[in-house]
C-alpha positions as semicolon CSV with decimal commas, in nm:
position;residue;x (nm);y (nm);z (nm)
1;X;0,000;0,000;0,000
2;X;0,151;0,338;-0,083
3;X;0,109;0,606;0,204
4;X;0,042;0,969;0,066
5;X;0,059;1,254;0,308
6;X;-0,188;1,591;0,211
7;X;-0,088;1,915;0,396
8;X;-0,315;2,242;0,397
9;X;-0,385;2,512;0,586
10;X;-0,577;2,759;0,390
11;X;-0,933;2,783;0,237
12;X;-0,840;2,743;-0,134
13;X;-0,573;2,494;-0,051
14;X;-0,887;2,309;0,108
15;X;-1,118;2,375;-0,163
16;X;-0,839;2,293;-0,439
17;X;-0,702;1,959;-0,230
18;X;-1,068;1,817;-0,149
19;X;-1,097;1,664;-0,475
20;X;-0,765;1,493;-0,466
21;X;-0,872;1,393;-0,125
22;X;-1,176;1,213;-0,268
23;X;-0,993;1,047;-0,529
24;X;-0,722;0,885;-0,290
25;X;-1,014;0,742;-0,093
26;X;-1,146;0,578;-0,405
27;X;-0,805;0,413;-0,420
28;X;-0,857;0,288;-0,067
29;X;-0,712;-0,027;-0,099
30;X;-0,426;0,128;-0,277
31;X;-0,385;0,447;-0,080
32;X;-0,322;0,474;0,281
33;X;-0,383;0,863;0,347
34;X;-0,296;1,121;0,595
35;X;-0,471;1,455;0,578
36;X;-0,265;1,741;0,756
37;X;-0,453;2,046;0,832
38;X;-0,204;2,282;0,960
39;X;-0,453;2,575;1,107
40;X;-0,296;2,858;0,930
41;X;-0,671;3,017;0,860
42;X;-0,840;2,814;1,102
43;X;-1,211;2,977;1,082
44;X;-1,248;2,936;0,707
45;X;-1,079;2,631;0,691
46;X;-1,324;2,480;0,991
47;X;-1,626;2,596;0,802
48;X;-1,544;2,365;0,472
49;X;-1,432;2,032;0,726
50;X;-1,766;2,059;0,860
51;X;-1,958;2,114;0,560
52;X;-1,761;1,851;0,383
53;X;-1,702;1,591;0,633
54;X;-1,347;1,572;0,650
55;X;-1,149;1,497;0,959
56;X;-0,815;1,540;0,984
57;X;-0,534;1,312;1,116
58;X;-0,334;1,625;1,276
59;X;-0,440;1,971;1,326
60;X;-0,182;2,233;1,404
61;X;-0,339;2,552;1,440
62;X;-0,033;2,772;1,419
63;X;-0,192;3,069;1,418
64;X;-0,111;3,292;1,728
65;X;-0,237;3,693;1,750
66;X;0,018;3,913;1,579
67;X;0,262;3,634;1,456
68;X;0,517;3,748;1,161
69;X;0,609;3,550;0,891
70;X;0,906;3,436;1,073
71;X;0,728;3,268;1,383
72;X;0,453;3,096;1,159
73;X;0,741;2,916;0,949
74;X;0,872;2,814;1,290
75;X;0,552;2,662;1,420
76;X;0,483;2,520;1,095
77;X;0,833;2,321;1,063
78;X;0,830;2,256;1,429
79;X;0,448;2,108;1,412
80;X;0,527;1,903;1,061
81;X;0,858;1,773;1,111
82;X;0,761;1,521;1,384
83;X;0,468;1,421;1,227
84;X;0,674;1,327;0,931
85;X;0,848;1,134;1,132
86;X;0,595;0,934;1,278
87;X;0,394;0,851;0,967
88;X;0,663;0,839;0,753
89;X;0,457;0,882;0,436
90;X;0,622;0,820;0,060
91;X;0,501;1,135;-0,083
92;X;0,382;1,448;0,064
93;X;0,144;1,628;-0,136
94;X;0,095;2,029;-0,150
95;X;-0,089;2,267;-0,289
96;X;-0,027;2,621;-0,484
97;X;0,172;2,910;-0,332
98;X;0,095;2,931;0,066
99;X;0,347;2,963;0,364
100;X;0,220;2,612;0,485
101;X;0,236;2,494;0,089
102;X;0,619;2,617;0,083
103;X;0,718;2,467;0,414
104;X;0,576;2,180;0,448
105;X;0,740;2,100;0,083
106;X;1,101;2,248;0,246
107;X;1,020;2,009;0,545
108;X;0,964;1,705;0,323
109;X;1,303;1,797;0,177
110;X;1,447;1,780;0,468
111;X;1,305;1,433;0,559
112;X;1,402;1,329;0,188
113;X;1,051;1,212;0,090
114;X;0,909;1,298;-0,235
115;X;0,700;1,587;-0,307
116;X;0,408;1,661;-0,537
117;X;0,317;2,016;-0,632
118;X;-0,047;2,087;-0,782
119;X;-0,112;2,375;-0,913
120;X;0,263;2,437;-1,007
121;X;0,416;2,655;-1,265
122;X;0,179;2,986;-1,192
123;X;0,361;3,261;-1,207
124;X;0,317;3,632;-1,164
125;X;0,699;3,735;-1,187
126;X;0,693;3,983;-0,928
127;X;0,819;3,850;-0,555
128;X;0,635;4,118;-0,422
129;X;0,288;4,067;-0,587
130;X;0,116;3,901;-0,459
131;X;0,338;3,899;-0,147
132;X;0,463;3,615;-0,075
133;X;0,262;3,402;-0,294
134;X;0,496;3,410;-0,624
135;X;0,841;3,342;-0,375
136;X;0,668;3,055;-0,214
137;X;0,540;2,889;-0,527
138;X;0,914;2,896;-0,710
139;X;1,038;2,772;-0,385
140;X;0,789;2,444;-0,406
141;X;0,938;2,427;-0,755
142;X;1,237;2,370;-0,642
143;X;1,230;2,085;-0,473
144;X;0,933;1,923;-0,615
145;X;0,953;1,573;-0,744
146;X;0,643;1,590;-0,952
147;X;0,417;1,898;-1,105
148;X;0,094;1,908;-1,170
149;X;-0,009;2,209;-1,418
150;X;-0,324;2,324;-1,460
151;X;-0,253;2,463;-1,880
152;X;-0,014;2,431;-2,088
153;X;0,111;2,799;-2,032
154;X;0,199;2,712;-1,689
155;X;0,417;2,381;-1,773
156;X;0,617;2,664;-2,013
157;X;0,664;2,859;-1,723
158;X;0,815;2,572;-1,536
159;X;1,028;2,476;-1,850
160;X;1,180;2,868;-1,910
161;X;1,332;2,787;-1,549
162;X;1,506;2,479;-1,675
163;X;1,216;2,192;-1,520
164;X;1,124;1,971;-1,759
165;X;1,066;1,618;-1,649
166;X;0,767;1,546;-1,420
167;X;0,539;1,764;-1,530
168;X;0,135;1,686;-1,620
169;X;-0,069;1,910;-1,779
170;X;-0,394;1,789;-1,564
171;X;-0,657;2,090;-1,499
172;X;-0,767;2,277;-1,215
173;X;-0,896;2,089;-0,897
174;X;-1,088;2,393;-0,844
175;X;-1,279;2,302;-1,117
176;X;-1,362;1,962;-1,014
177;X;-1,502;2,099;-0,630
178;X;-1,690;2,380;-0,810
179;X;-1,818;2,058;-1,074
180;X;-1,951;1,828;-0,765
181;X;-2,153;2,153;-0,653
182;X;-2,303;2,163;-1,035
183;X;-2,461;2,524;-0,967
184;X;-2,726;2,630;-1,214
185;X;-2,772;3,034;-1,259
186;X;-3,105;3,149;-1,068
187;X;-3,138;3,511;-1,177
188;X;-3,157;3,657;-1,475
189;X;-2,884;3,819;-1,701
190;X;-3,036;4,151;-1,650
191;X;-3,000;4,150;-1,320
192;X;-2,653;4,337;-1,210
193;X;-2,516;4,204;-0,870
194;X;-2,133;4,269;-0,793
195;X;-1,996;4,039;-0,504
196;X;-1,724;4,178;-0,272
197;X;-1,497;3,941;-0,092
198;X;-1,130;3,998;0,072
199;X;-0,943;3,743;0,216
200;X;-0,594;3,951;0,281
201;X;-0,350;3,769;0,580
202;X;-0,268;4,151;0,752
203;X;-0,614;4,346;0,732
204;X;-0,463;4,636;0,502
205;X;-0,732;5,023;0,623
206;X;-0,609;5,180;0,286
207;X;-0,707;4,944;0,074
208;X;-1,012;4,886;0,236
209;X;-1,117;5,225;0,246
210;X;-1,010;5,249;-0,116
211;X;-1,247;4,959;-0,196
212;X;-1,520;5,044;0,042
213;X;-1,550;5,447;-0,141
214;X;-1,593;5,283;-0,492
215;X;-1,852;5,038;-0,366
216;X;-2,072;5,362;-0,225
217;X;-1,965;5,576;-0,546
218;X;-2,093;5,283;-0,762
219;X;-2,404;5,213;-0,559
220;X;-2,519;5,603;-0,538
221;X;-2,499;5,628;-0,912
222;X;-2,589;5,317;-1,016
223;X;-2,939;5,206;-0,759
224;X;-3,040;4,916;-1,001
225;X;-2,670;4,754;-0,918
226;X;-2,683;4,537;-0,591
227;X;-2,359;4,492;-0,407
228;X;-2,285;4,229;-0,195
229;X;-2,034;4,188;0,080
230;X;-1,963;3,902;0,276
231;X;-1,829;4,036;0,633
232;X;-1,454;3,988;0,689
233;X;-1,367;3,744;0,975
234;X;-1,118;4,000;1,098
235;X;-1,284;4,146;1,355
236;X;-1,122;4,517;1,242
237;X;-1,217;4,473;0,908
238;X;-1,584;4,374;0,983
239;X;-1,618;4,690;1,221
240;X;-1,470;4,915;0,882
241;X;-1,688;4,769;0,695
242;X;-1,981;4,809;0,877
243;X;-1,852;5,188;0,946
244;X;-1,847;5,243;0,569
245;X;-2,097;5,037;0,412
246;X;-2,389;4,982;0,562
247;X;-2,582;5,322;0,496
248;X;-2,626;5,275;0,137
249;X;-2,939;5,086;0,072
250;X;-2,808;4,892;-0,250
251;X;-2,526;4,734;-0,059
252;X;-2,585;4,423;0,152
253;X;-2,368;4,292;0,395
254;X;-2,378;3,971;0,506
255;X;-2,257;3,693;0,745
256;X;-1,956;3,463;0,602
257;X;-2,077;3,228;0,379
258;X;-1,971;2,829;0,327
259;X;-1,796;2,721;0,075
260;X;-2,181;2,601;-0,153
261;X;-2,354;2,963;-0,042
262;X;-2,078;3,130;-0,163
263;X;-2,043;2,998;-0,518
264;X;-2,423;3,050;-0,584
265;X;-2,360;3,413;-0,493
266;X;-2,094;3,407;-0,718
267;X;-2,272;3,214;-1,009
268;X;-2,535;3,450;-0,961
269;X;-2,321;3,814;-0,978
270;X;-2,248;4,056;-1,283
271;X;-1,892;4,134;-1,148
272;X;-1,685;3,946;-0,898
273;X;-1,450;4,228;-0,678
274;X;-1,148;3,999;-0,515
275;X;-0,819;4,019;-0,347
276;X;-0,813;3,638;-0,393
277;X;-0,645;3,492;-0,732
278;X;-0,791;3,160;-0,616
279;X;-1,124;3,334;-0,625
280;X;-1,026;3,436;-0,967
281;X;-1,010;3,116;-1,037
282;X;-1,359;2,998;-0,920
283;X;-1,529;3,273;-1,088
284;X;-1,343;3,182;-1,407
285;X;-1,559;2,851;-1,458
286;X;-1,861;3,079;-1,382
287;X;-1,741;3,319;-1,710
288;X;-1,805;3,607;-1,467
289;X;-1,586;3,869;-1,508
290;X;-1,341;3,937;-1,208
291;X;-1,133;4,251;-1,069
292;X;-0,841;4,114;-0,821
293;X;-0,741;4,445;-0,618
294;X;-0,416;4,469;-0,464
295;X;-0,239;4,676;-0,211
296;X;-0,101;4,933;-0,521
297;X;-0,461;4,907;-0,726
298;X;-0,578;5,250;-0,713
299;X;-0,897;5,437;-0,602
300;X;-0,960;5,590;-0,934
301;X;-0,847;5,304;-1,153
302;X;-1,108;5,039;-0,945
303;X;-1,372;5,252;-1,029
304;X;-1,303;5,287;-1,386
305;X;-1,261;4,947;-1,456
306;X;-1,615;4,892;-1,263
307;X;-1,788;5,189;-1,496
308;X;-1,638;5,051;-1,801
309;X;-1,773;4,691;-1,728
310;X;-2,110;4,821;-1,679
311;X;-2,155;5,009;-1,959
312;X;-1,938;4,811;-2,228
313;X;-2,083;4,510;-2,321
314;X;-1,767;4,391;-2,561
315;X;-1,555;4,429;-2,283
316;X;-1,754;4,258;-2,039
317;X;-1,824;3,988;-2,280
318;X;-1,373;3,920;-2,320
319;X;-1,331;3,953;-1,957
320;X;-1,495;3,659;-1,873
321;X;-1,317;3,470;-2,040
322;X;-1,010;3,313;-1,890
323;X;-0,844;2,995;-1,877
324;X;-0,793;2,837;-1,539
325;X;-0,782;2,485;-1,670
326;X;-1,020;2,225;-1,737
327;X;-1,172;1,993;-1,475
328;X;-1,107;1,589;-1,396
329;X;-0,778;1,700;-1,259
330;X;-0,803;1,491;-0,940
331;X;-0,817;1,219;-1,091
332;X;-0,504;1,239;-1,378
333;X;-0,335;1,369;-1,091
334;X;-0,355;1,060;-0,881
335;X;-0,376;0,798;-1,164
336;X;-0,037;0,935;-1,234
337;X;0,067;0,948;-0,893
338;X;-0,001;0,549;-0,871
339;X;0,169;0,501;-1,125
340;X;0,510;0,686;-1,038
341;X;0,484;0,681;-0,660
């Protein structure tokens, strides 16, 4: 029996891993599998075990109030290292471009057990955008055994940094999760909802601020759109929220929604707003058009791309239209994986 280990710690490393996680239990008899759930956003990632049934073999929960960097990559190798160890698994599998992603690849490296990376070869070429998403995921790529790719445009990536064995072109597990939900659309095209949702590690007041004044500019001049907002779990970035948004009458805030209520809402909007490129993603499948807002995305610039979407058809129309990959990844990835590991 091969023994797989899966390590996560994050909401889209849950949502993107779940699949994979179903298809190594179809391989029971083949597959002996720890699941590793390292805490690193504990709320969200709580949410989706519940509402999918998963239980974890280990739980970490690294998280401690006002931790840098520094001190979560010390709880995280400290935390995974032993368990290694112990369980002594022939291939540890990770997931895109998080801190738990990155070190629980360097810790497997360490402990000279094969790695597989899904979701390699993304890459933004800028270490600091988003920070440190882009670092971690080269990292991973460096001392990956395997890579799984969700287009073709990604394995290129990997090969212009001299990788070229090991790698599947397989889709986008994300794809396969949002596929089990198969979502129909319930409202009609007419109807113009924009969703709002931030997911940012260090709850950033300029940016939010920047966001929240477009969202009220755009709802004051435009009544007929309906704006959505999830409440951040940060309990500073609810209360701002709240502060800013809840006067106007088009602009509904809500409670956090699981992982199936949020999709709907998402299916269902005109314009996805997102600090998330895993939400990207999602929304991709969805051919909703999506506006990912970082720390440097300006006041002035948000709203014009939000005007122009609403009032130019041909460029809504090409923005939502992106390739993310195609679904059934789960299970190429661990056919292969059988096969090699």
């Amino acid at each position: 029996m091969k023994h797989y280990m899966i390590v996560f710690g994050t909401r889209l490393e849950l949502i993107k891993m779940y699949p994979v996680i179903k298809e190594c239990q179809n391989h029971a008899k083949k597959i002996k599998l720890t699941i590793v759930n390292t805490g690193q956003q504990k709320e969200m990632v709580d949410l989706l075990l519940s509402e999918w049934g998963i239980k974890p073999h280990y739980d970490l929960n690294v998280m401690k109030q006002k931790q840098s960097l520094t001190e979560l990559n010390i709880n995280l190798m400290s935390g995974l290292e032993p368990i290694m160890k112990i369980e002594n698994p022939d291939l540890v599998v990770v997931h895109g471009d998080t801190t738990t992603a990155f070190i629980a690849s360097l810790v497997a490296f360490y402990q000279q057990k094969k790695i597989a990376h899904v979701e390699a070869g993304l890459r933004t070429n800028d270490k600091h955008a988003p920070y440190t998403a882009d670092v971690n995921r080269q990292m991973i790529d460096r001392v990956a055994d395997y890579y799984f790719v969700p287009t073709q445009k990604n394995k290129e990536n990997l090969e212009k940094e001299g990788i070229y064995s090991k790698i599947e072109i397989t889709g986008n597990t994300g794809i396969d999760t949002l596929n089990f939900h198969d979502l129909k659309r319930t409202i009609t095209n007419d109807q113009r909802q924009i969703m709002v949702t931030t997911y940012q590690r260090e709850w950033n007041d300029e940016k939010s601020k920047r966001i929240c004044a477009v969202l009220v500019k755009i709802a004051k001049e435009n009544p007929e759109v309906v704006i959505k907002y999830p409440e951040p779990l940060n309990p500073k970035g609810r209360k701002m929220v709240e502060r800013l948004l809840s006067d106007q009458e088009n602009i509904f805030l809500t409670k956090p929604l699981n992982h199936l209520e949020f999709q709907k809402e998402m299916m269902n909007s005109f314009l996805v707003i997102t600090d998330s490129s895993g939400v990207q993603e999602e929304v991709s499948d969805y051919k909703v058009p999506v506006l990912v807002v970082r720390d440097g995305t300006g006041e002035e610039t948000l709203y014009k791309n939000i005007v122009s979407l609403l009032e130019d058809q041909a460029q809504y129309e090409t923005m939502g239209v992106t390739d993310a990959g195609a679904g059934k990844a789960a299970k190429r990835i661990v056919d292969h994986l059988l096969q090699e590991v």
